[in-house]
N, C-alpha and C positions, 0 to 999 in steps of 0.2 A: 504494500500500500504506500509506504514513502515515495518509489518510485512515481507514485500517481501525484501526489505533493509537488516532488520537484517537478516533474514534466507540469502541472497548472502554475509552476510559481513563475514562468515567463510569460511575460505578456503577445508577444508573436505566437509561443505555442498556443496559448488563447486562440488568437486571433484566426491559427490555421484551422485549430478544430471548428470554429466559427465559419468558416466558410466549408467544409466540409459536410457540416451539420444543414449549412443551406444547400449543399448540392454533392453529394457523396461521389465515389469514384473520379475523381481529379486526379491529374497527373502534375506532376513538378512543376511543369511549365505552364499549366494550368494557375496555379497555385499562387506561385509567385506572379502570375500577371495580377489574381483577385488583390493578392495582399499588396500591389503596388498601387493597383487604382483604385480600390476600395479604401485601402487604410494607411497611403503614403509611404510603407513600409519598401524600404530601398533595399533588403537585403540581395547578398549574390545567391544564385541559383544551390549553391554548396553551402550554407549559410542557411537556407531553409531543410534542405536536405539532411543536413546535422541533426534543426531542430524535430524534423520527422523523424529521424531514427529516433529521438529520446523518448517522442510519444509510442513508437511504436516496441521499443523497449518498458514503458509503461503497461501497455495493453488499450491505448487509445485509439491507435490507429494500426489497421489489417490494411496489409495490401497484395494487391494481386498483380500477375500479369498476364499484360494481353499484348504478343508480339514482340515487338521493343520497347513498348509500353507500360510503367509499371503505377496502377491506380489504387489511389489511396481512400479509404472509408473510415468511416468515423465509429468508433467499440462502445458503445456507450455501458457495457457492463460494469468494469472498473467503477463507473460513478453512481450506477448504482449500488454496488457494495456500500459502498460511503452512505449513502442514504438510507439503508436500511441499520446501518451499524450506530447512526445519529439520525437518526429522521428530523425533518423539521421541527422549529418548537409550535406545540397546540393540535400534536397528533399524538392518540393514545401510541402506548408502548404495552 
């Protein structure tokens, strides 16, 4: 579970899952275009790619390929562990 901490404590890692979340199966170059025009985010293509490997060393992000193609989706299991282990507050336990 730490590994889920440190992978949400960057805010890019944020932002990638954010745009995954609105549109799953993205490729790198995908990726980096949303997070440049959507959130000014100037990273280099390796640079983003790092911070994917650490979500998907997490269990955030699966990816698959297709050709020379490698597409990334969004795990949303890891965050529900979390939720189930502290649920919100003002829900029975």
């Amino acid at each position: 579970m730490a590994d889920v901490y440190h992978a949400l404590d960057d805010e890019t890692r944020r932002l990638i899952l954010d745009e995954l979340a609105r549109r799953n199966g993205q490729s790198l170059f995908e990726l980096c275009s949303a997070l440049t025009m959507r959130h000014g985010i100037g990273s280099t293509r390796q640079a983003i790619s790092q911070h994917l490997a650490v979500l998907e060393a997490a269990g955030l992000v699966t990816t698959e390929r297709r050709g020379r193609t490698k597409l990334h989706h969004f795990n949303r299991e890891p965050l529900a562990v979390i939720n189930e282990r502290w649920p919100p507050a003002g829900k029975d336990l």
